[in-house]
MMTF fields as JSON, N, C-alpha, C and O atoms, coordinates in Angstrom:
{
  "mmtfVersion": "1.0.0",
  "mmtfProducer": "UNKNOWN",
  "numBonds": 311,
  "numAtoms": 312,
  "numGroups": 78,
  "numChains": 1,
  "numModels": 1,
  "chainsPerModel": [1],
  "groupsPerChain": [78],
  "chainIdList": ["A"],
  "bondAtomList": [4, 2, 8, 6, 12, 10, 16, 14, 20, 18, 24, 22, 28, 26, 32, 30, 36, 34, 40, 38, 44, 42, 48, 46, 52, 50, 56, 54, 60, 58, 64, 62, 68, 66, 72, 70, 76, 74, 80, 78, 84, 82, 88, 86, 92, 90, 96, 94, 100, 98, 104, 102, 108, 106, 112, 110, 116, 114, 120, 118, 124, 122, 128, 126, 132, 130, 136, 134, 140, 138, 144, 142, 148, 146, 152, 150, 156, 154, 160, 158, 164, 162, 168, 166, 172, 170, 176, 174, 180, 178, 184, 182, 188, 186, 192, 190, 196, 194, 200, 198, 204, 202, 208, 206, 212, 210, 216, 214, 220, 218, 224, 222, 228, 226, 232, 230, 236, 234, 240, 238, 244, 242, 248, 246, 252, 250, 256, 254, 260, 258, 264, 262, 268, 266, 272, 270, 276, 274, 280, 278, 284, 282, 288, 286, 292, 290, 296, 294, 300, 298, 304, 302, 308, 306],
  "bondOrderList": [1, 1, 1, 1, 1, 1, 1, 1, 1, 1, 1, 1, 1, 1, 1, 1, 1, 1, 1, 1, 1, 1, 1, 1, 1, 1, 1, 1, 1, 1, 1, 1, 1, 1, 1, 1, 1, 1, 1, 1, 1, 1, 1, 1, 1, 1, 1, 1, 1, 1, 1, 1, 1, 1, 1, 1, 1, 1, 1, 1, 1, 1, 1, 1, 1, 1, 1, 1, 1, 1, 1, 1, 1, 1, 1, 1, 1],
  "groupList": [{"groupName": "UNK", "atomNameList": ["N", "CA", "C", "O"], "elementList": ["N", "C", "C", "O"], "formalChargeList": [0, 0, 0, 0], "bondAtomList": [1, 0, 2, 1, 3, 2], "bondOrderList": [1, 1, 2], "singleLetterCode": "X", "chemCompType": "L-PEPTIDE LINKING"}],
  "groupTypeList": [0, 0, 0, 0, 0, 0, 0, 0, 0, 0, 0, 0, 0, 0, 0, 0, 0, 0, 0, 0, 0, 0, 0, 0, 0, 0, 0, 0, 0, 0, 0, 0, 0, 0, 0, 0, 0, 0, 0, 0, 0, 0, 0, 0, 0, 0, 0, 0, 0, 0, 0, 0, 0, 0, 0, 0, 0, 0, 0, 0, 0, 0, 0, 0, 0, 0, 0, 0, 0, 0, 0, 0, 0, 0, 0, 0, 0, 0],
  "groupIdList": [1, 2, 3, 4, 5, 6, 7, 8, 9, 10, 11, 12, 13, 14, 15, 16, 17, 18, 19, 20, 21, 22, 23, 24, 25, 26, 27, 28, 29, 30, 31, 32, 33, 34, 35, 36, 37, 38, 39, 40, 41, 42, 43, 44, 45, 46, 47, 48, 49, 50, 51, 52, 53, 54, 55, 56, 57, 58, 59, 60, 61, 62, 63, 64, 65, 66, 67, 68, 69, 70, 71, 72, 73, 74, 75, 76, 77, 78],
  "secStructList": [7, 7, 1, 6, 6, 7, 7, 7, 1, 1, 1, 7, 7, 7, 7, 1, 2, 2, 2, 2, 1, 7, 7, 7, 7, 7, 7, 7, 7, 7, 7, 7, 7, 7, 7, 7, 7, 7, 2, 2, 2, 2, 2, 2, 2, 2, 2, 6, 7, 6, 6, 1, 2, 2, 2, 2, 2, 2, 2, 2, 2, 2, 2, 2, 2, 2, 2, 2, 2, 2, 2, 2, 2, 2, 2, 2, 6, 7],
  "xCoordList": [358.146, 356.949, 356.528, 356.453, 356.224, 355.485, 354.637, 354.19, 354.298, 352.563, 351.585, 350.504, 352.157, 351.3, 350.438, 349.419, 351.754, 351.358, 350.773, 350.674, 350.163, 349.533, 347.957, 347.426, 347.314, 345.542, 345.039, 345.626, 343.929, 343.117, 341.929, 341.038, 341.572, 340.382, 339.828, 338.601, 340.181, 339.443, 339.655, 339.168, 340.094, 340.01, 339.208, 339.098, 338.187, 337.061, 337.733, 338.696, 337.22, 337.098, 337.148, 336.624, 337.593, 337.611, 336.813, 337.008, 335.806, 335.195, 335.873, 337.104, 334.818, 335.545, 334.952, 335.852, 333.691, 333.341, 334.269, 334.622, 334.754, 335.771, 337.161, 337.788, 337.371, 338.839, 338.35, 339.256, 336.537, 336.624, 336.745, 337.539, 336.402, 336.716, 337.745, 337.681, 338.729, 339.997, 341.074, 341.452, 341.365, 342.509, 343.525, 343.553, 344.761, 346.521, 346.305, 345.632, 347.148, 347.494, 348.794, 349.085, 349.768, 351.253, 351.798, 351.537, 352.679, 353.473, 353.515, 353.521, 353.561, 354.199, 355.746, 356.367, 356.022, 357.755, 358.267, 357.584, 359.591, 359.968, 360.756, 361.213, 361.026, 361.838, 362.818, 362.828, 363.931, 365.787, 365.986, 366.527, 365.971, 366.623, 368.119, 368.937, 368.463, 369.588, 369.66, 369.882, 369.48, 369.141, 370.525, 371.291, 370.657, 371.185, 371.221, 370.38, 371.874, 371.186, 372.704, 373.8, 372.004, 373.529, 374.419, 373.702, 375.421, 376.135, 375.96, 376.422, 375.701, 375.342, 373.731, 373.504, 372.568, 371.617, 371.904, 371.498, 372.581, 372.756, 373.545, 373.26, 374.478, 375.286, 374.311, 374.723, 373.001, 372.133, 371.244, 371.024, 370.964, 370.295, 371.089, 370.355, 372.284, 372.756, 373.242, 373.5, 373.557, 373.978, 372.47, 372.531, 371.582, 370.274, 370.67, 370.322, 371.226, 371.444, 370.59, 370.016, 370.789, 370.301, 368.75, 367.811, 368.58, 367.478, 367.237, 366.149, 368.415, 368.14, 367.625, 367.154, 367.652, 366.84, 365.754, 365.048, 365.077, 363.661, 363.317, 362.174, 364.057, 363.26, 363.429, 362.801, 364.258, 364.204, 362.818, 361.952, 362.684, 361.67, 360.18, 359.237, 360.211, 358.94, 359.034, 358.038, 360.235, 360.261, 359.357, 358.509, 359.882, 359.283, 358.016, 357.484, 357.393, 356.201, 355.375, 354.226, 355.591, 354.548, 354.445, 353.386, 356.14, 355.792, 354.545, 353.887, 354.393, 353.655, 352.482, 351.568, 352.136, 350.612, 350.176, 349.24, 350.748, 350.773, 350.415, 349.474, 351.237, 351.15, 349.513, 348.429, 349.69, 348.245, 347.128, 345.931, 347.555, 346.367, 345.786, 344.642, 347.205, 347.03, 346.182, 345.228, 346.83, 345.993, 344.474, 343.7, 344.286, 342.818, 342.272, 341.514, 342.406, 341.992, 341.614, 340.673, 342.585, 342.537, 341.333, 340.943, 341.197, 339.976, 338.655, 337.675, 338.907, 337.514, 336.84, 335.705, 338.315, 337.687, 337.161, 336.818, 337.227, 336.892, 335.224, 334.801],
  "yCoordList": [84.232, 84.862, 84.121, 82.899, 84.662, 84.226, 83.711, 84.065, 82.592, 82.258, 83.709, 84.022, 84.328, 85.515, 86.768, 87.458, 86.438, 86.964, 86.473, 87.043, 84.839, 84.371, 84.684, 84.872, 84.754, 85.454, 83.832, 83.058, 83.612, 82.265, 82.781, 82.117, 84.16, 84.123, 83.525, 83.583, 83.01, 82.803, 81.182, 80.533, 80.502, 78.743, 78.715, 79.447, 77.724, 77.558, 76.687, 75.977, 76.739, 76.019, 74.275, 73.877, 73.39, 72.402, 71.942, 72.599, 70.96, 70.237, 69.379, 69.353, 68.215, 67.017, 66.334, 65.799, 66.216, 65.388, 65.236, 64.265, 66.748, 66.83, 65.669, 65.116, 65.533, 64.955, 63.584, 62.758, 62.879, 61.34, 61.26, 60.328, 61.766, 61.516, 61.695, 61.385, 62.286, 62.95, 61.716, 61.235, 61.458, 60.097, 60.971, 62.029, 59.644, 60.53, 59.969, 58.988, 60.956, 60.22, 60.295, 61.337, 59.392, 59.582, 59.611, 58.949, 60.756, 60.484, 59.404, 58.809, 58.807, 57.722, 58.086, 59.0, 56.917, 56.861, 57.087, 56.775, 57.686, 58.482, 57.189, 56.594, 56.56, 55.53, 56.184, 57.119, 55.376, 55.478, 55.53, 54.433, 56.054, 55.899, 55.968, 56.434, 55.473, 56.561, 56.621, 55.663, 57.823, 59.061, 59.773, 60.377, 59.576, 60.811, 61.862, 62.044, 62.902, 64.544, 65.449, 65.538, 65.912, 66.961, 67.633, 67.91, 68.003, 68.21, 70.122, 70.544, 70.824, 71.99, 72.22, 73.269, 71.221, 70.607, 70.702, 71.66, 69.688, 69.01, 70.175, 70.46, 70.818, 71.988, 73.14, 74.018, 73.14, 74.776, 74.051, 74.746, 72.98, 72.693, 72.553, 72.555, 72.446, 72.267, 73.267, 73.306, 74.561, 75.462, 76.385, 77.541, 75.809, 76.289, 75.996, 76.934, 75.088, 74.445, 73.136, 72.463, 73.057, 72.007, 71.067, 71.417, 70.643, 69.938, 69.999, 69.825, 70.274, 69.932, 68.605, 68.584, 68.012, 66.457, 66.698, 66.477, 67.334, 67.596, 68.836, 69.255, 69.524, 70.254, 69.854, 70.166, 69.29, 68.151, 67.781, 68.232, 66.85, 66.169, 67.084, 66.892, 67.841, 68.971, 69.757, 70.328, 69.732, 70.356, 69.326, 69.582, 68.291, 67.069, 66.609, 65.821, 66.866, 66.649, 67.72, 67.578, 68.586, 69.972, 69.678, 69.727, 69.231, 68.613, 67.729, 67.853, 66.809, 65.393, 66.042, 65.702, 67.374, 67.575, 68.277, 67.751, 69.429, 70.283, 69.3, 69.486, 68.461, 67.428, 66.677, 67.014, 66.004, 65.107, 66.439, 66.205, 67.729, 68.7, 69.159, 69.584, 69.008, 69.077, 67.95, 67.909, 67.151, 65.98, 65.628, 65.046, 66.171, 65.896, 67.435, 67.153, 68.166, 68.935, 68.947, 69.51, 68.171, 67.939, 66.509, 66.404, 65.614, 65.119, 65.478, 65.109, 66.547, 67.134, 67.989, 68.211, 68.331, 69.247, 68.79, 69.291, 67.318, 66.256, 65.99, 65.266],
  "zCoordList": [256.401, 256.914, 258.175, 258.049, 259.43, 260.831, 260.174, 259.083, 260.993, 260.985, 261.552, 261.054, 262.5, 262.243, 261.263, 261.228, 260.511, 258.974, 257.902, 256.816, 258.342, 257.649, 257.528, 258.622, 256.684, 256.595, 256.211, 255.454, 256.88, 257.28, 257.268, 257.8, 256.635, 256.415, 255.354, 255.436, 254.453, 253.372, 253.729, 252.803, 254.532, 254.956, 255.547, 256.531, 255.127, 256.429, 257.528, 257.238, 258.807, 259.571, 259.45, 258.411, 260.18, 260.513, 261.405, 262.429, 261.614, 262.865, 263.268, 263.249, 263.865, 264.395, 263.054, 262.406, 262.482, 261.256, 260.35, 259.681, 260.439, 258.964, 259.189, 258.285, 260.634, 261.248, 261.115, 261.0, 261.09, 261.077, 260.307, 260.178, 259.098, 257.702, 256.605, 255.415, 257.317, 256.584, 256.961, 258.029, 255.609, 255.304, 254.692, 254.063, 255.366, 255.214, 253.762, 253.446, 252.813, 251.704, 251.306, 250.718, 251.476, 251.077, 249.366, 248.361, 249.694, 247.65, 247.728, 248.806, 246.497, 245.995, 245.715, 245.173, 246.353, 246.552, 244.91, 243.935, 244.863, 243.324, 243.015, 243.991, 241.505, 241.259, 240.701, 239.9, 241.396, 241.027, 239.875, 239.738, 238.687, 237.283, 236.933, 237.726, 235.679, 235.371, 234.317, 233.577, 233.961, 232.781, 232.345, 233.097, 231.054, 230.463, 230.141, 229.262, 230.421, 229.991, 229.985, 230.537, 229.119, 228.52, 229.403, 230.364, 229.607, 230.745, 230.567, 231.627, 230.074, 230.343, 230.872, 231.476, 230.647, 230.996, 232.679, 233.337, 233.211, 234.355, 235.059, 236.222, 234.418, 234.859, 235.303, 236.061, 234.827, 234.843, 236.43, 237.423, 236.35, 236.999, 238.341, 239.329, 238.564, 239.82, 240.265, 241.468, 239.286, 239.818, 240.438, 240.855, 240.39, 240.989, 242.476, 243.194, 243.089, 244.364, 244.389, 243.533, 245.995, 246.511, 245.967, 246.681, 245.543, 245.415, 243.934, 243.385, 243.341, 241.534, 241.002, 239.865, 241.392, 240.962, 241.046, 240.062, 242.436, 242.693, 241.691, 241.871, 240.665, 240.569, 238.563, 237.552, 238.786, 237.135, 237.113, 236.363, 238.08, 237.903, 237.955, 237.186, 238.76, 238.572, 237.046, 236.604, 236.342, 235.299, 234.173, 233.318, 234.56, 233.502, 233.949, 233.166, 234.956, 235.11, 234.861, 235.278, 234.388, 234.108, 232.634, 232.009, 231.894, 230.589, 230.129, 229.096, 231.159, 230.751, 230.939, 230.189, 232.203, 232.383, 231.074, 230.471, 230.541, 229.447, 227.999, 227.229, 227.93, 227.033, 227.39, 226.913, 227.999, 228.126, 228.28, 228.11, 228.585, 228.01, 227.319, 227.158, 226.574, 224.715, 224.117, 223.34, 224.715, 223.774, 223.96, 223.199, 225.228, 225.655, 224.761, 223.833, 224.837, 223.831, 222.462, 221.901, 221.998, 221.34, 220.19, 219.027, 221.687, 221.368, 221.368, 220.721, 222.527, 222.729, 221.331, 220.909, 220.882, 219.344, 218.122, 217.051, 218.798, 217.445, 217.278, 216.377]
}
């Protein structure tokens, strides 16, 4: 899609206030493991293409959010 085809109506505007106050915030760098995982596992995921690691890891992090959602729920019902 062009940036022309992009709709910016619903973003407000930016000033200069907004620019003194707006701090970079970088990922935190990903740590090197090495993991085991089933070879039809590792097989589904690469035949996705390029960037199967990156998208392992987005798989397992939706786990941990879902999980710690549960569980906070789970206190709250207490």
């Amino acid at each position: 899609m062009p940036d022309s085809e992009i709709d910016y109506s619903d973003i407000p505007a930016t000033d200069k206030e907004f620019w003194k106050i707006a701090k970079v915030k970088l990922p935190q760098p990903k740590k090197a493991i090495s993991l085991r995982i089933d070879p039809e596992v590792l097989d589904w995921f690469k035949a996705q293409g390029k960037g199967y690691q990156s998208r392992m890891n987005a798989v397992l992090k939706a786990y941990v959010k879902a999980q710690q959602e549960k569980i906070r729920a789970v206190k709250l019902s207490r």
